[in-house]
C-alpha positions in Angstrom: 13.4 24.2 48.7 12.1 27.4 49.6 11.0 28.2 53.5 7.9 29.7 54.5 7.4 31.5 57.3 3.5 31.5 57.3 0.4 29.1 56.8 -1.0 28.1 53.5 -4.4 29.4 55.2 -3.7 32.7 56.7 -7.2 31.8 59.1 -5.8 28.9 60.3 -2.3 30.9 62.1 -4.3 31.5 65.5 -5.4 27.7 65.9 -1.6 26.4 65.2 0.0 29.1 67.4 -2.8 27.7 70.0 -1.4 24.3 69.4 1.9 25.0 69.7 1.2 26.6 72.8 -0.4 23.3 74.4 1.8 21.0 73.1 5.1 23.2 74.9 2.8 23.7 78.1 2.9 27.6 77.8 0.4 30.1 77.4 2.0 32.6 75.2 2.9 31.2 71.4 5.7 33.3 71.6 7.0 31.6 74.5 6.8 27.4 72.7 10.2 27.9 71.1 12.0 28.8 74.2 10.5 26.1 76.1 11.5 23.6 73.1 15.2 24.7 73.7 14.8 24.6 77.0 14.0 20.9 76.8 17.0 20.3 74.5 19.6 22.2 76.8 19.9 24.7 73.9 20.2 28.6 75.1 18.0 30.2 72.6 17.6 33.8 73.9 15.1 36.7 73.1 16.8 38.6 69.7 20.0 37.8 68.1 21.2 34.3 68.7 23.8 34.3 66.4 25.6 31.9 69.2 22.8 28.7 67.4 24.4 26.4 64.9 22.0 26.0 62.1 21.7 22.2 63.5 20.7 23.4 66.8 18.6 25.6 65.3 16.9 23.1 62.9 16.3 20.9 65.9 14.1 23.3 68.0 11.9 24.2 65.1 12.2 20.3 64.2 10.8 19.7 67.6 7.9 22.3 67.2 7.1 20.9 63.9 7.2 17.3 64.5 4.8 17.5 67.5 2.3 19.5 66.0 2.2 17.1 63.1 1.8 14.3 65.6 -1.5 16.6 67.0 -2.4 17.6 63.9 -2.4 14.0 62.4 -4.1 12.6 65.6 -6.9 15.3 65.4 -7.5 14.8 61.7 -8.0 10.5 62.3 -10.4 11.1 65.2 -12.5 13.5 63.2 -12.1 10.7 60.6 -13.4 7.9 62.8 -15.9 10.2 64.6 -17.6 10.8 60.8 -17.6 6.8 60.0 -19.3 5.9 63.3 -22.1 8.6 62.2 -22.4 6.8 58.7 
């Protein structure tokens, strides 16, 4: 399986990264992943952290991913419901 590292939609990287943000209580993107650890006990650090075991590693972006899914998912059925009430 191959990784990527971007969105299908390039437009849609500034409403994610503004997700992410929320969902990790931060105001800087950047700053969601090391909150994340931080709520695992994990000691992710700014550069190299050659330190991670891939498992650690899989389970802060695990964490990242899962919740946005969670708000994505809830989002997308509001929107869903919102659109049948107006039918």
């Amino acid at each position: 399986m191959s990784r990527r590292h971007r969105p299908l939609v390039s437009e849609s990287r500034h409403g994610l990264d503004q997700v992410k943000a929320r969902l990790q209580h931060v105001s800087d993107p950047e700053q969601a992943k090391f909150s994340a650890a931080a709520s695992l006990g994990i000691p992710l650090q700014r550069g190299y952290n050659g330190q991670l075991t891939a498992h650690d590693a899989g389970r802060i972006g695990g964490s990242l991913g899962g919740q946005m899914v969670k708000e994505l998912t809830a989002l997308a059925m509001e929107q869903l419901a919102s659109k049948q009430k107006k039918e």
